[in-house]
BALOBA-1460 file (C-alpha; in Angstrom, 3 decimals):
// residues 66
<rec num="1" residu="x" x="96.020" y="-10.764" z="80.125"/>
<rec num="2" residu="x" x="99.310" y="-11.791" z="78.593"/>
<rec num="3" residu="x" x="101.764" y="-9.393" z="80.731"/>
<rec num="4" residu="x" x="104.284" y="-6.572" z="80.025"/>
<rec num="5" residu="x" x="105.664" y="-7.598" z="76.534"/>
<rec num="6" residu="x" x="108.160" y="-5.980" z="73.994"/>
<rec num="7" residu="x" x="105.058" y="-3.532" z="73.128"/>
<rec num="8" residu="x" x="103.914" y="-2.173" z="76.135"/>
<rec num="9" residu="x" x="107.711" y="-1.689" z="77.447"/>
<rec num="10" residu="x" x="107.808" y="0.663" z="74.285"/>
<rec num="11" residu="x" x="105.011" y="2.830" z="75.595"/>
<rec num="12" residu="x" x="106.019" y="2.803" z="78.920"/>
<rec num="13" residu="x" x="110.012" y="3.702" z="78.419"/>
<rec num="14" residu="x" x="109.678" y="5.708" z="74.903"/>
<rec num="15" residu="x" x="113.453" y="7.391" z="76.008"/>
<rec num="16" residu="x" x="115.370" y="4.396" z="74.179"/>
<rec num="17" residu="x" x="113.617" y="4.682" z="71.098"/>
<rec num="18" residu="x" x="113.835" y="8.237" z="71.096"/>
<rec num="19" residu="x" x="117.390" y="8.158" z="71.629"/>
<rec num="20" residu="x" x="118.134" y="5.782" z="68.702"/>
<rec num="21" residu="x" x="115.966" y="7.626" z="66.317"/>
<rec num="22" residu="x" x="118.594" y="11.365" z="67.578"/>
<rec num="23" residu="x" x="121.827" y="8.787" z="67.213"/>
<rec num="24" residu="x" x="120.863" y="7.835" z="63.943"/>
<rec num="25" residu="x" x="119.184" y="11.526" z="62.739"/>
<rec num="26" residu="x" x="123.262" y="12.904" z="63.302"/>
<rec num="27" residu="x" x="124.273" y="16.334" z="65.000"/>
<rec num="28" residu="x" x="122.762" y="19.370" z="63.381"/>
<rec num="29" residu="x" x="124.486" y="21.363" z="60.654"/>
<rec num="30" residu="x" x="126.508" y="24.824" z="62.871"/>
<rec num="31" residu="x" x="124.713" y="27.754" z="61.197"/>
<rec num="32" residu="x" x="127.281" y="30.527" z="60.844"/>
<rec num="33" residu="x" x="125.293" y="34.135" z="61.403"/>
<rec num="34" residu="x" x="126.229" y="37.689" z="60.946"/>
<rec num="35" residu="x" x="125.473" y="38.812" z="64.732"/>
<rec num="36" residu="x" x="128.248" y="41.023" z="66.546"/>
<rec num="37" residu="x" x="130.422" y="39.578" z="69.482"/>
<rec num="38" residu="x" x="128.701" y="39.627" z="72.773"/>
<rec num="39" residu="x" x="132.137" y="41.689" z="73.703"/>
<rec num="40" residu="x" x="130.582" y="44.617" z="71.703"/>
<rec num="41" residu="x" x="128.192" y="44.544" z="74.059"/>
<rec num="42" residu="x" x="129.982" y="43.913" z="77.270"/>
<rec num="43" residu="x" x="131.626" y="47.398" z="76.325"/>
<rec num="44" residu="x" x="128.615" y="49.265" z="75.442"/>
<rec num="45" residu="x" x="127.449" y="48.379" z="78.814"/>
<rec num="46" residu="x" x="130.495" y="49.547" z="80.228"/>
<rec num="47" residu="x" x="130.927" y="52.816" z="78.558"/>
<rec num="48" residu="x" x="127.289" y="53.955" z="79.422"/>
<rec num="49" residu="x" x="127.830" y="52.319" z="83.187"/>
<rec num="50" residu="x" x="130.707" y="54.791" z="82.923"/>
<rec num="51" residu="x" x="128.885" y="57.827" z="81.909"/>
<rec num="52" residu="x" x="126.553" y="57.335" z="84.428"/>
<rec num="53" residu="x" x="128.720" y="56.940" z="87.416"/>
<rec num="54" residu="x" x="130.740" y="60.117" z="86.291"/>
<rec num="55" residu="x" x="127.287" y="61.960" z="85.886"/>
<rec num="56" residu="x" x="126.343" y="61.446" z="89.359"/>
<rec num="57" residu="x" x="129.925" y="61.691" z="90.941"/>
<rec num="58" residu="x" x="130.078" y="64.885" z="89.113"/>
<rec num="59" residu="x" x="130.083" y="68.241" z="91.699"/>
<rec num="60" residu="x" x="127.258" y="70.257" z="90.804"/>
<rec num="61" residu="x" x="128.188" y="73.834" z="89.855"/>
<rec num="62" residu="x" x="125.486" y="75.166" z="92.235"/>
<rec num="63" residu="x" x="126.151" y="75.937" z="95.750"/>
<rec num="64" residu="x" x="123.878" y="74.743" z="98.352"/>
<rec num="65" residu="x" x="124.210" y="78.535" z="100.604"/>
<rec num="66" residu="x" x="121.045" y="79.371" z="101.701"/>
C-alpha cells in the first residue's frame, strides 16, 4: 500500500476540480424572455383579493325577520 497520493485525494475531494473546470467554463449567457413583470401579478392578486373582501363585506339585501 503506497498511501493517500495526488490520485486518491482527487476522488476523495472532487470539489476543487469541479470548481476549476466552472472558473474556466465562464458565467452563463443572461437569456432575455418575453414573460410579464411579476408586478402584473402582484396586482391581479390584489384586485381579485379586493373583490372578494367587498363581496363578503357587502350587506345582503335580505332581511333576516323571521
Amino acid at each position: 500500500m503506497n498511501g493517500f497520493g495526488p490520485g486518491m485525494l482527487r476522488l476523495m475531494f472532487p470539489s476543487a476540480a469541479v470548481a476549476a473546470f466552472l472558473a474556466q467554463a465562464g458565467p452563463p449567457e443572461a437569456v432575455v424572455s418575453g414573460t410579464p413583470s411579476p408586478l402584473l401579478a402582484f396586482l391581479l392578486m390584489a384586485v381579485l383579493g379586493a373583490a372578494v373582501v367587498l363581496i363578503n363585506l357587502w350587506s345582503s339585501k335580505r332581511s333576516h325577520r323571521e
